[in-house]
OpenMM code with the backbone's topology and positions (N, CA, C; nanometers):
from openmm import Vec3, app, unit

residues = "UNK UNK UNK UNK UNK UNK UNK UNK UNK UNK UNK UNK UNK UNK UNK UNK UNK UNK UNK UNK UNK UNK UNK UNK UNK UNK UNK UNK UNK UNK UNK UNK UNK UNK UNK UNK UNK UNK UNK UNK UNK UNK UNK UNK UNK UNK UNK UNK UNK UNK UNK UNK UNK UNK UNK UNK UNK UNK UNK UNK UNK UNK UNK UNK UNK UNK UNK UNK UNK UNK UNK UNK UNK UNK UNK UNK UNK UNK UNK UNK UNK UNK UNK UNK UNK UNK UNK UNK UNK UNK UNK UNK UNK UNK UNK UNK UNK UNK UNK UNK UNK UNK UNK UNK UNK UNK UNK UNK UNK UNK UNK UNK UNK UNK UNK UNK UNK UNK UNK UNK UNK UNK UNK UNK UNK UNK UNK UNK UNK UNK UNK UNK UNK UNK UNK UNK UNK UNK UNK UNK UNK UNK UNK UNK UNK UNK UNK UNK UNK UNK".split()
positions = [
    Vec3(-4.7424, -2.7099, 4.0490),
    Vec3(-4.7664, -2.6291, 3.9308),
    Vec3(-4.7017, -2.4928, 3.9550),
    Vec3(-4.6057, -2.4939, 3.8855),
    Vec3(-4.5595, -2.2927, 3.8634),
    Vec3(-4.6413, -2.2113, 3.7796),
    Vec3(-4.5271, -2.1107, 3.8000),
    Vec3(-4.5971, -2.0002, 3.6766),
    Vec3(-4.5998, -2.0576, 3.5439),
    Vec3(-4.4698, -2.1088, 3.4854),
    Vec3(-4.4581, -2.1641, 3.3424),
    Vec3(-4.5779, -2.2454, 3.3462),
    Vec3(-4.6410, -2.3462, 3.3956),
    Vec3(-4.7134, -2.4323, 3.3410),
    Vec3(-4.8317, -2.3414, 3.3443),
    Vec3(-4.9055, -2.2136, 3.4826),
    Vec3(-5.0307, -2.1438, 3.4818),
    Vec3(-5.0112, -2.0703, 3.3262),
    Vec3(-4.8718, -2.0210, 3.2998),
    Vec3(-4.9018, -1.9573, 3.1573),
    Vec3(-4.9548, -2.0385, 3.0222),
    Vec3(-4.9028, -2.2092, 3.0693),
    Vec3(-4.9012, -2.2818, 2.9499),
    Vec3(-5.0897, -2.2833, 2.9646),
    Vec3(-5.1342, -2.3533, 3.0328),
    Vec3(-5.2459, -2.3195, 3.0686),
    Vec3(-5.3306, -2.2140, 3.0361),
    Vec3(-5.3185, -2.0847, 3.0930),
    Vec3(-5.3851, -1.9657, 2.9942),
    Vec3(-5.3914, -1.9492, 2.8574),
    Vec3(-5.2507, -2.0151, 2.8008),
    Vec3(-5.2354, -1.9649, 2.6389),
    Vec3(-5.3529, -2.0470, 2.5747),
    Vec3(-5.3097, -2.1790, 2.6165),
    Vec3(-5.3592, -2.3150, 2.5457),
    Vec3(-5.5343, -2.2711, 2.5576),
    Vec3(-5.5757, -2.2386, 2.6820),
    Vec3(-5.7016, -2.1986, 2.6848),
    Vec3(-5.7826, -2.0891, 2.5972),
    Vec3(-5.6968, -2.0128, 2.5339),
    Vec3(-5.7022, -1.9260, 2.4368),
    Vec3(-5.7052, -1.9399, 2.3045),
    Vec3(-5.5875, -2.0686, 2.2676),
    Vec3(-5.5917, -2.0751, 2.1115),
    Vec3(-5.5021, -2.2484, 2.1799),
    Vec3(-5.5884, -2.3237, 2.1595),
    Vec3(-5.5321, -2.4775, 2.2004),
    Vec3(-5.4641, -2.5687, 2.0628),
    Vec3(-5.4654, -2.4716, 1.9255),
    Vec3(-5.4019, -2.4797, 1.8267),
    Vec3(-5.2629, -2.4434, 1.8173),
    Vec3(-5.1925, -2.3654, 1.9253),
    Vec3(-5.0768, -2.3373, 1.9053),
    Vec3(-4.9407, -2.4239, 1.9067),
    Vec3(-4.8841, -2.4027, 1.7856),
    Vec3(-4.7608, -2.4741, 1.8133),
    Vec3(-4.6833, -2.5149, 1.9367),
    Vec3(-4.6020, -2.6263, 1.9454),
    Vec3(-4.5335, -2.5943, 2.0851),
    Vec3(-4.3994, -2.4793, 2.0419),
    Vec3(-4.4018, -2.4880, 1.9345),
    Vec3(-4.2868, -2.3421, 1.8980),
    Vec3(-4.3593, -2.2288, 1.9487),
    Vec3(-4.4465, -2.1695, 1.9106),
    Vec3(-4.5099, -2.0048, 1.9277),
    Vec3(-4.5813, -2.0288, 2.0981),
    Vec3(-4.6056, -2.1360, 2.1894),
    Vec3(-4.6702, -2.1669, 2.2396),
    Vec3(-4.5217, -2.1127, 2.3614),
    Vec3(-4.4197, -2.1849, 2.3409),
    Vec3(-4.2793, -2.1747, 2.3619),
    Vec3(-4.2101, -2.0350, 2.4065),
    Vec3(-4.2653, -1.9650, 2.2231),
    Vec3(-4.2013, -1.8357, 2.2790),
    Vec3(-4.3601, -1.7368, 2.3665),
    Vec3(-4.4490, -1.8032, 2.3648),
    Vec3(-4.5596, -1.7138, 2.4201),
    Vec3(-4.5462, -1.6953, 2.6151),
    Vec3(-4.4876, -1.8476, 2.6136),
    Vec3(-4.4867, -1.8658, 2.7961),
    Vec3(-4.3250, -1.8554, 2.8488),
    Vec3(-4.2295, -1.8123, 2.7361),
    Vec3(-4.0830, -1.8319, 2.7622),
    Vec3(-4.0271, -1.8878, 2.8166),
    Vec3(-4.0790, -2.0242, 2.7363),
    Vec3(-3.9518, -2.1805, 2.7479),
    Vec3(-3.9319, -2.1952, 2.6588),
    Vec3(-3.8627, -2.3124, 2.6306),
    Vec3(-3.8065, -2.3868, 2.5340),
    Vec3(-3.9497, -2.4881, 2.4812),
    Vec3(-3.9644, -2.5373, 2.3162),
    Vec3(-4.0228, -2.5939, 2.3013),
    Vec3(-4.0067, -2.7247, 2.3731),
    Vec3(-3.9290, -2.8123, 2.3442),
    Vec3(-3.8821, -2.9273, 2.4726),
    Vec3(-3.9481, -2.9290, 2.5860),
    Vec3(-3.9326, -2.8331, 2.6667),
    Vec3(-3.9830, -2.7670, 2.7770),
    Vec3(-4.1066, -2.8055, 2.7777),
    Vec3(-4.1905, -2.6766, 2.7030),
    Vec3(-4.3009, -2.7292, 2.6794),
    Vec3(-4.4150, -2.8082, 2.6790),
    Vec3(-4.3724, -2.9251, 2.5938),
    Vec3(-4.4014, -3.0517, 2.5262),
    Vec3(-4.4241, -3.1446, 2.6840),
    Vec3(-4.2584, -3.1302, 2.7516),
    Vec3(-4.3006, -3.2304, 2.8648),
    Vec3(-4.3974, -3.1608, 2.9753),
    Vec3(-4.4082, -3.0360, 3.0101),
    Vec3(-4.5007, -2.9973, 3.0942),
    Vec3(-4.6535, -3.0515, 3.0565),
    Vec3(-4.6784, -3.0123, 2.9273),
    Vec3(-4.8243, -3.0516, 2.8760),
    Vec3(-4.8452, -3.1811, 2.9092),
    Vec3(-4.7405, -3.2755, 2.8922),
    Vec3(-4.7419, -3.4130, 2.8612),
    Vec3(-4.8130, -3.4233, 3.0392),
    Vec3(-4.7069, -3.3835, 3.1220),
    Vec3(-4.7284, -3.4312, 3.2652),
    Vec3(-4.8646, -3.3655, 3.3235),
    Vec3(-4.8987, -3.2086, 3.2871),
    Vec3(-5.0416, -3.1734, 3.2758),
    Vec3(-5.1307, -3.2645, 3.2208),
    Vec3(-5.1290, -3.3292, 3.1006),
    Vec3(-5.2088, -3.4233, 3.0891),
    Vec3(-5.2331, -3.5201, 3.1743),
    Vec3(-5.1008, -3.5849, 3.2103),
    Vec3(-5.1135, -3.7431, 3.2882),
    Vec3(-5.1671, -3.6454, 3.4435),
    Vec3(-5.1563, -3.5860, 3.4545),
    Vec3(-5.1996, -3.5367, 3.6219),
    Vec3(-5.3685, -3.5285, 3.6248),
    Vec3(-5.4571, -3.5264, 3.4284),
    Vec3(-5.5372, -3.4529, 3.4625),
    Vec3(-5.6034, -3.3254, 3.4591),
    Vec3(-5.4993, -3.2303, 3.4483),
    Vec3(-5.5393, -3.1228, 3.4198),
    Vec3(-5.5375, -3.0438, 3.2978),
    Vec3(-5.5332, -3.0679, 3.2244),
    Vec3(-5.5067, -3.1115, 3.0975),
    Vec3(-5.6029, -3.1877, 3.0177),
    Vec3(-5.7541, -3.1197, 2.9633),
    Vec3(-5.8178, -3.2724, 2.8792),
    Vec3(-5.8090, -3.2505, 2.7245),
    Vec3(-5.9092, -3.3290, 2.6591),
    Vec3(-5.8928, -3.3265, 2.5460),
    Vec3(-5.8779, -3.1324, 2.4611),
    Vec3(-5.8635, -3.1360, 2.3444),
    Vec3(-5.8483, -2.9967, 2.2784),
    Vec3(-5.9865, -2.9647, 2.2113),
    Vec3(-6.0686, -2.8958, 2.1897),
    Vec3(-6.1541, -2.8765, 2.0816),
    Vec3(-6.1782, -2.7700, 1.9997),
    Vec3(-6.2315, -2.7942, 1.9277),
    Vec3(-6.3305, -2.6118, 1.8810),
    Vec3(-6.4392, -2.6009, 1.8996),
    Vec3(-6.4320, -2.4438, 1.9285),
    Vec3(-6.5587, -2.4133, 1.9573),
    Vec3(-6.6418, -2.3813, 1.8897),
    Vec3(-6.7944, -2.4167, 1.8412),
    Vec3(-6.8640, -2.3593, 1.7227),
    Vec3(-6.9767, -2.2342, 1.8015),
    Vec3(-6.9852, -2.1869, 1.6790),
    Vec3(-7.1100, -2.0648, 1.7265),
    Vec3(-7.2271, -2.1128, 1.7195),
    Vec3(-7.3341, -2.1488, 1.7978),
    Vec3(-7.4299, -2.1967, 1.8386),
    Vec3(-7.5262, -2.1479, 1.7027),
    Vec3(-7.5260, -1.9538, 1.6947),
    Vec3(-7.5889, -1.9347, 1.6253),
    Vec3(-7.5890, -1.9652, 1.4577),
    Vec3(-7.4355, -1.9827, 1.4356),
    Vec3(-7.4124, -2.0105, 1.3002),
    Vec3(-7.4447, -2.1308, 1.2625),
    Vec3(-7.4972, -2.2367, 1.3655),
    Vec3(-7.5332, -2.3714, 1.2584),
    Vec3(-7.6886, -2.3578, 1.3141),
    Vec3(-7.7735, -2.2551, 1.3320),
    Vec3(-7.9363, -2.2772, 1.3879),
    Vec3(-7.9466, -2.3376, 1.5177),
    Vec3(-7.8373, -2.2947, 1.6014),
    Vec3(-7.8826, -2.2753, 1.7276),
    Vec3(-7.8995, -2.1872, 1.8330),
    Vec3(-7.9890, -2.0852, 1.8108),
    Vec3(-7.9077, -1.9823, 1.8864),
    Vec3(-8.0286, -1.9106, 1.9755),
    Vec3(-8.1003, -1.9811, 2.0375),
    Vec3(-8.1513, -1.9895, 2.1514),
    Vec3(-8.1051, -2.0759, 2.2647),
    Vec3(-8.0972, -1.9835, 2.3965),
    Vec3(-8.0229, -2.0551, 2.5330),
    Vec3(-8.1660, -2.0872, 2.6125),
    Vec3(-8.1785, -2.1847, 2.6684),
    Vec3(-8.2791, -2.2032, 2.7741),
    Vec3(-8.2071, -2.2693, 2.8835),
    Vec3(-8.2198, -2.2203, 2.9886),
    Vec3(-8.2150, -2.2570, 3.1233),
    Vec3(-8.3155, -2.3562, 3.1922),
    Vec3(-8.3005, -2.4500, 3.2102),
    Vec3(-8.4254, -2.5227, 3.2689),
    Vec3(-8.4028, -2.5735, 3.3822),
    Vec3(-8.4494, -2.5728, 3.4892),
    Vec3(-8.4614, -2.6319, 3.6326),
    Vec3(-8.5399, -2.7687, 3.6224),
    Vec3(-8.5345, -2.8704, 3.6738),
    Vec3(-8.5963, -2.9760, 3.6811),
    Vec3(-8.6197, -3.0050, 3.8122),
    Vec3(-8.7285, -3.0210, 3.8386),
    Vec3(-8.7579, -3.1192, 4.0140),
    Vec3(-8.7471, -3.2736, 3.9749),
    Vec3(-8.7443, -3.3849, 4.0445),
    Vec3(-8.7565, -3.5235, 4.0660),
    Vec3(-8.8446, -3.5712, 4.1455),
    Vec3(-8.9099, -3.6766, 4.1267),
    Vec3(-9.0713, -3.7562, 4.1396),
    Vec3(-8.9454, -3.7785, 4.2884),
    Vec3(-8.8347, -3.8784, 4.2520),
    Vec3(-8.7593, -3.9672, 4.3180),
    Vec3(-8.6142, -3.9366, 4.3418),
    Vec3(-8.5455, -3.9610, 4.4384),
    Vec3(-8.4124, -3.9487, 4.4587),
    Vec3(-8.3784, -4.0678, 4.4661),
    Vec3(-8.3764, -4.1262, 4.4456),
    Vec3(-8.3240, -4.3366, 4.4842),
    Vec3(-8.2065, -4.3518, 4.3324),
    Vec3(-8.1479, -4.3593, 4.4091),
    Vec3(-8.0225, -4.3663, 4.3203),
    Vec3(-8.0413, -4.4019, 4.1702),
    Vec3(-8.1233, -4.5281, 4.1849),
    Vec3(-8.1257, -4.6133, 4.0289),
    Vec3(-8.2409, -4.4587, 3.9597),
    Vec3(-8.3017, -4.4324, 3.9943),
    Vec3(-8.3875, -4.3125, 3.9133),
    Vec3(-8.3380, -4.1932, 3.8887),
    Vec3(-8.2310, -4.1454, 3.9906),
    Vec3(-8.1435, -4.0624, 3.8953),
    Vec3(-8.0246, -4.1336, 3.8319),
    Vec3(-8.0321, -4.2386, 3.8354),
    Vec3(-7.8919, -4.2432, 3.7372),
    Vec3(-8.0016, -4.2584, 3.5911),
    Vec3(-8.1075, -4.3197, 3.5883),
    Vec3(-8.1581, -4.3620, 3.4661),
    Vec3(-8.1723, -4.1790, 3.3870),
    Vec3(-8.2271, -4.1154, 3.4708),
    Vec3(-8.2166, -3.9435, 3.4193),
    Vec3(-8.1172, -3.9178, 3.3707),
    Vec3(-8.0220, -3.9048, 3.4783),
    Vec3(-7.8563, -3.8627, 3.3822),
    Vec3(-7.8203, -3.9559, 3.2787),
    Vec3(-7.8468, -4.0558, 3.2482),
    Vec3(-7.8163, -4.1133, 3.1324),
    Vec3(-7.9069, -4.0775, 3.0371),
    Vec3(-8.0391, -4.0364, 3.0290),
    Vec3(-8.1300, -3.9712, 2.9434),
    Vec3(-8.0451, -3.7966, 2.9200),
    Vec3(-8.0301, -3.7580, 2.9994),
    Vec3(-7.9510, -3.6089, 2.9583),
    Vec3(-7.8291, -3.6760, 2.9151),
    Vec3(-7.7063, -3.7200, 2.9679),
    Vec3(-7.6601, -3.7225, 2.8346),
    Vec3(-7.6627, -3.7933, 2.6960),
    Vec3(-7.7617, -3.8459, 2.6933),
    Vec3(-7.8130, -3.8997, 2.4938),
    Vec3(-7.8367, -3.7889, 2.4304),
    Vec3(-7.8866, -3.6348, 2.4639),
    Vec3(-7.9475, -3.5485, 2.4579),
    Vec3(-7.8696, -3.4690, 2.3958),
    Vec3(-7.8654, -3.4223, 2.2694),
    Vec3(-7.7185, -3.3125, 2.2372),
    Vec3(-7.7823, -3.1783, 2.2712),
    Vec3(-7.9095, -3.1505, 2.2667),
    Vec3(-7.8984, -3.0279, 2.2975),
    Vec3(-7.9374, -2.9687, 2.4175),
    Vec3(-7.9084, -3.0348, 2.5180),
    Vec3(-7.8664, -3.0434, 2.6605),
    Vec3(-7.7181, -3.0504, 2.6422),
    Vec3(-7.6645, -2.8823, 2.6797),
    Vec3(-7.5257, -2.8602, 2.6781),
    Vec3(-7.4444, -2.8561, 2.7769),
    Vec3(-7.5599, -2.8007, 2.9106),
    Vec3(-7.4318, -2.8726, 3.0186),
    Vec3(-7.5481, -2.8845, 3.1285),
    Vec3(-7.5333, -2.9502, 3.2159),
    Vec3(-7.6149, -3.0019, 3.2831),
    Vec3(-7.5665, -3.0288, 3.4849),
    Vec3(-7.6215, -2.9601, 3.5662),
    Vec3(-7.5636, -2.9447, 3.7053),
    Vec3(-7.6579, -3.0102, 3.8092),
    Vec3(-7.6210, -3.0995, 3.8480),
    Vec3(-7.7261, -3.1575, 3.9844),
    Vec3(-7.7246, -3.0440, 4.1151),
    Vec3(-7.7847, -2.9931, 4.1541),
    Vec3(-7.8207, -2.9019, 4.2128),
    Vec3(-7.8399, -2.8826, 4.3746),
    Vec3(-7.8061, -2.8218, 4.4813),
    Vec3(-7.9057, -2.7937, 4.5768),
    Vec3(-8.0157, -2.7061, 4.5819),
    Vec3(-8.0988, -2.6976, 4.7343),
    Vec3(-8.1930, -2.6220, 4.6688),
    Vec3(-8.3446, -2.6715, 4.6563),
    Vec3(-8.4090, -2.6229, 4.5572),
    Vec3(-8.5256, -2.6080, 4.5448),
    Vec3(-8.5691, -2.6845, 4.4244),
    Vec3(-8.4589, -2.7376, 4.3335),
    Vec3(-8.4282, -2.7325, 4.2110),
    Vec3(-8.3091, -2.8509, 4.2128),
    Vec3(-8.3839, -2.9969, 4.1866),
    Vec3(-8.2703, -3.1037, 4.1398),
    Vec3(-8.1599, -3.0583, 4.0527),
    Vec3(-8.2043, -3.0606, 3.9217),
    Vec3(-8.0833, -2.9908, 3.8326),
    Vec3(-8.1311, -2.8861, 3.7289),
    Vec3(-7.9940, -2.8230, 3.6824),
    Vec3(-8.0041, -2.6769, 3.6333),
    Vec3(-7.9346, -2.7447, 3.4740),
    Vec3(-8.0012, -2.7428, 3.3163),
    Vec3(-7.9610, -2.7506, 3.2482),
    Vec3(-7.9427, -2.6365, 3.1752),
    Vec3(-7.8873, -2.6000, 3.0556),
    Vec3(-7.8548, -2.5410, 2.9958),
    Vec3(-7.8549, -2.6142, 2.8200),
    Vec3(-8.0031, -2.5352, 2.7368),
    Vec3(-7.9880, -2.6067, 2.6252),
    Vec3(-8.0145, -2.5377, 2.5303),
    Vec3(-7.9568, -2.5713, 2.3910),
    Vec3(-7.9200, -2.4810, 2.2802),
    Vec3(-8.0106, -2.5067, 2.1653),
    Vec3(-8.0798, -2.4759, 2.1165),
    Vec3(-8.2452, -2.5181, 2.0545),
    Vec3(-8.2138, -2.3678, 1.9128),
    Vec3(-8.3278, -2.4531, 1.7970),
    Vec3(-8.3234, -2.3726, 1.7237),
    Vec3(-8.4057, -2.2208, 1.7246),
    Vec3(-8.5249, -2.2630, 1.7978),
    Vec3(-8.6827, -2.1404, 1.7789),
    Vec3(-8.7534, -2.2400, 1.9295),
    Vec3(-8.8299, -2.1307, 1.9586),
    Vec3(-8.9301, -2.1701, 2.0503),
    Vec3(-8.9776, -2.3396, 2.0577),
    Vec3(-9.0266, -2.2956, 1.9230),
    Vec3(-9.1170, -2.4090, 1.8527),
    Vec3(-9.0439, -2.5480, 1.8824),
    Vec3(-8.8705, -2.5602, 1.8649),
    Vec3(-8.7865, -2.6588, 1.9073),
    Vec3(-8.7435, -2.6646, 1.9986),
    Vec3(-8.7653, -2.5904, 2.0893),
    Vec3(-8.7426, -2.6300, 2.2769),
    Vec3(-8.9118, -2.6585, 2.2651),
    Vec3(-9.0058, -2.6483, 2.2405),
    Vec3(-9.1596, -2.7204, 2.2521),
    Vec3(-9.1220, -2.8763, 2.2643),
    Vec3(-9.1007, -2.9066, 2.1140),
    Vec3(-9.0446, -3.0414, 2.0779),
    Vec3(-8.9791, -3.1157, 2.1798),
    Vec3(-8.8799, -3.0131, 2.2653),
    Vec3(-8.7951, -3.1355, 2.3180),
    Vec3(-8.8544, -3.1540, 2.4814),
    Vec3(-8.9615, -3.0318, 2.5011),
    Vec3(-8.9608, -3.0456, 2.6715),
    Vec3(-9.0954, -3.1349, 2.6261),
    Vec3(-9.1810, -3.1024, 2.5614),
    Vec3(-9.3030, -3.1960, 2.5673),
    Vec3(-9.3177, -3.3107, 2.5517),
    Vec3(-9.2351, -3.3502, 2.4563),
    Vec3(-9.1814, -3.4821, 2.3992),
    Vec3(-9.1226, -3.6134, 2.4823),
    Vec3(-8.9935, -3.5131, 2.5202),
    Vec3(-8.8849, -3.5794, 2.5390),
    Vec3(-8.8834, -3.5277, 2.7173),
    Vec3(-8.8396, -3.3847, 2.7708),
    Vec3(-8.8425, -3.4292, 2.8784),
    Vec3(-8.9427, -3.4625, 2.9673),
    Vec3(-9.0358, -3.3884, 2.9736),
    Vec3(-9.1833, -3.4223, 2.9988),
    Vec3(-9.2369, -3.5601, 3.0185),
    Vec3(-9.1727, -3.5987, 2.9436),
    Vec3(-9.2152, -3.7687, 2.9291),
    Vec3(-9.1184, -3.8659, 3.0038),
    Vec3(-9.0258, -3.8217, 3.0470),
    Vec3(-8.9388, -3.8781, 3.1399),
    Vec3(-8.9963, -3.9327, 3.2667),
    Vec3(-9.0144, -4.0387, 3.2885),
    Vec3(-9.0964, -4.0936, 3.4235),
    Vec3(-9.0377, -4.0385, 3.5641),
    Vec3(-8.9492, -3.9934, 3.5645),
    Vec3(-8.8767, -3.9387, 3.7092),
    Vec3(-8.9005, -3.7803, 3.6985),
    Vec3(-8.9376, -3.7122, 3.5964),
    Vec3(-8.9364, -3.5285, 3.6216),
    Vec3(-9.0856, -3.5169, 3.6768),
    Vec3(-9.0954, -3.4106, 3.7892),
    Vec3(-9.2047, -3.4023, 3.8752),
    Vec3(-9.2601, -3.2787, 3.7956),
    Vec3(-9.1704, -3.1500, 3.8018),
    Vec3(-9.1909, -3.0561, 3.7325),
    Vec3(-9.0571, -2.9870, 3.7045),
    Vec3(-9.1135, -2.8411, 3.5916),
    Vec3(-8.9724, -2.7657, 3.5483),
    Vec3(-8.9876, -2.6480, 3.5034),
    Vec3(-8.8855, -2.5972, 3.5155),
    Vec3(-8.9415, -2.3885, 3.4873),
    Vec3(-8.8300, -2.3935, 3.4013),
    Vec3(-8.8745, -2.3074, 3.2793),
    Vec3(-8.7979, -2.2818, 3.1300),
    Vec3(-8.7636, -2.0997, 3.1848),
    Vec3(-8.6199, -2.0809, 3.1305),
    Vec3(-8.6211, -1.9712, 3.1032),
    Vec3(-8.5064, -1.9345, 2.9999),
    Vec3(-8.5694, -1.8317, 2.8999),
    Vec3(-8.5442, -1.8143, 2.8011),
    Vec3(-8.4314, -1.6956, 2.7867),
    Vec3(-8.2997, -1.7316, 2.7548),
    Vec3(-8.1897, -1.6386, 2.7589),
    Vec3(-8.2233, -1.5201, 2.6445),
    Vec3(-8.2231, -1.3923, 2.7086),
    Vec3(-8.2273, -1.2917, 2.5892),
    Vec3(-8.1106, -1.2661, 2.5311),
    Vec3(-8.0159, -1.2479, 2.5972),
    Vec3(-7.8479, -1.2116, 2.5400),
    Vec3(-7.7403, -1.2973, 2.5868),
    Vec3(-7.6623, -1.2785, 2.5304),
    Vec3(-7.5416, -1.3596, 2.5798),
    Vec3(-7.4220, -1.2332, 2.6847),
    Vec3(-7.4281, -1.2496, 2.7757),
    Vec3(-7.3303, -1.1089, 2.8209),
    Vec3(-7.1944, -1.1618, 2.8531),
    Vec3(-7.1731, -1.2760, 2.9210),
    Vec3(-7.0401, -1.3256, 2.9174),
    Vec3(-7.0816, -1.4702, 2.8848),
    Vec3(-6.9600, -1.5608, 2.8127),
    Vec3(-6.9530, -1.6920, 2.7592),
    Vec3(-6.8144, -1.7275, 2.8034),
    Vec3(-6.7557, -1.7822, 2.8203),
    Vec3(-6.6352, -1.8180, 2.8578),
    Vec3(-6.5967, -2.0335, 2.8750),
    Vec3(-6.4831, -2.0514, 2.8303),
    Vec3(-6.4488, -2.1717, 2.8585),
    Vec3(-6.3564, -2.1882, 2.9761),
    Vec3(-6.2279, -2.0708, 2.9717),
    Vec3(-6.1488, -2.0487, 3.0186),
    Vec3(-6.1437, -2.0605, 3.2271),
    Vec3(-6.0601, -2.1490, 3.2495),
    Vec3(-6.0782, -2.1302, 3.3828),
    Vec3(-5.9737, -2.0730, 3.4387),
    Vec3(-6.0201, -1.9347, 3.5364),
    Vec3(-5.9145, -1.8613, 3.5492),
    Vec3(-5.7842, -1.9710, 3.6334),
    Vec3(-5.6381, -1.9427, 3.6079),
    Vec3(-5.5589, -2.0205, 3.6612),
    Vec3(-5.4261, -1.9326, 3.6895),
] * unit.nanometer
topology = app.Topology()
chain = topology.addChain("A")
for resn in residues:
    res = topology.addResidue(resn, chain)
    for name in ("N", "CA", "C"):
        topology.addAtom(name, app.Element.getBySymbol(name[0]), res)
């Protein structure tokens, strides 16, 4: 990987809508150019799908909770049955198996109190493998980022 492709990389991470023309003159190649770097960034991998990003708060989501989870069990088949319960889960947004003190560290995007109630009492709570779990409730957002520095 050179510079041309770390720039293609930064831009794309910025606005992943850009032409390979403006994209072209942004990292100073040729569109051609371009086109095949992305292509081979893709097949390597580094490179995944494109998306958009929505504002959590603009469709009624705009509470962050942090949640730690412990496990009853570590035996393979009982966490895999968990991680397949987190991801059915949409508002479990990203989710980290952990060292520590603390199996895993989620991160989930809920409308009001009242709807992170719903989902830990309900739903995770009721999960036969969670032992216990500590909620904590994001006051601000200070940095958000997708971008991985490159």
């Amino acid at each position: 990987m050179d510079e041309v492709d770390r720039k293609i990389l930064r831009a794309l991470q910025e606005d992943a809508g850009l032409s390979h023309a403006a994209l072209a003159e942004r990292v100073g190649a040729s569109p051609t150019s371009c086109w095949r770097r992305i292509k081979a960034l893709e097949e390597a991998g580094v490179l995944r799908g494109a998306v958009r990003l929505v504002d959590p708060r603009s469709v009624g989501r705009g509470v962050n909770v942090m949640l730690q989870v412990r496990m009853k069990s570590h035996a393979p088949e009982m966490r895999q049955a968990f991680e397949t319960f987190l991801r059915a889960r949409p508002e479990i947004m990203e989710c980290y198996s952990m060292s520590g003190e603390w199996d895993y560290l989620l991160r989930i995007v809920v409308a009001d109190v009242a709807d992170y109630e719903r989902f830990l009492m309900r739903e995770l709570l009721n999960h036969p493998n969670v032992a216990v779990s500590a909620s904590h409730f994001a006051l601000s957002q200070v940095k958000y980022t997708t971008a991985v520095p490159v």
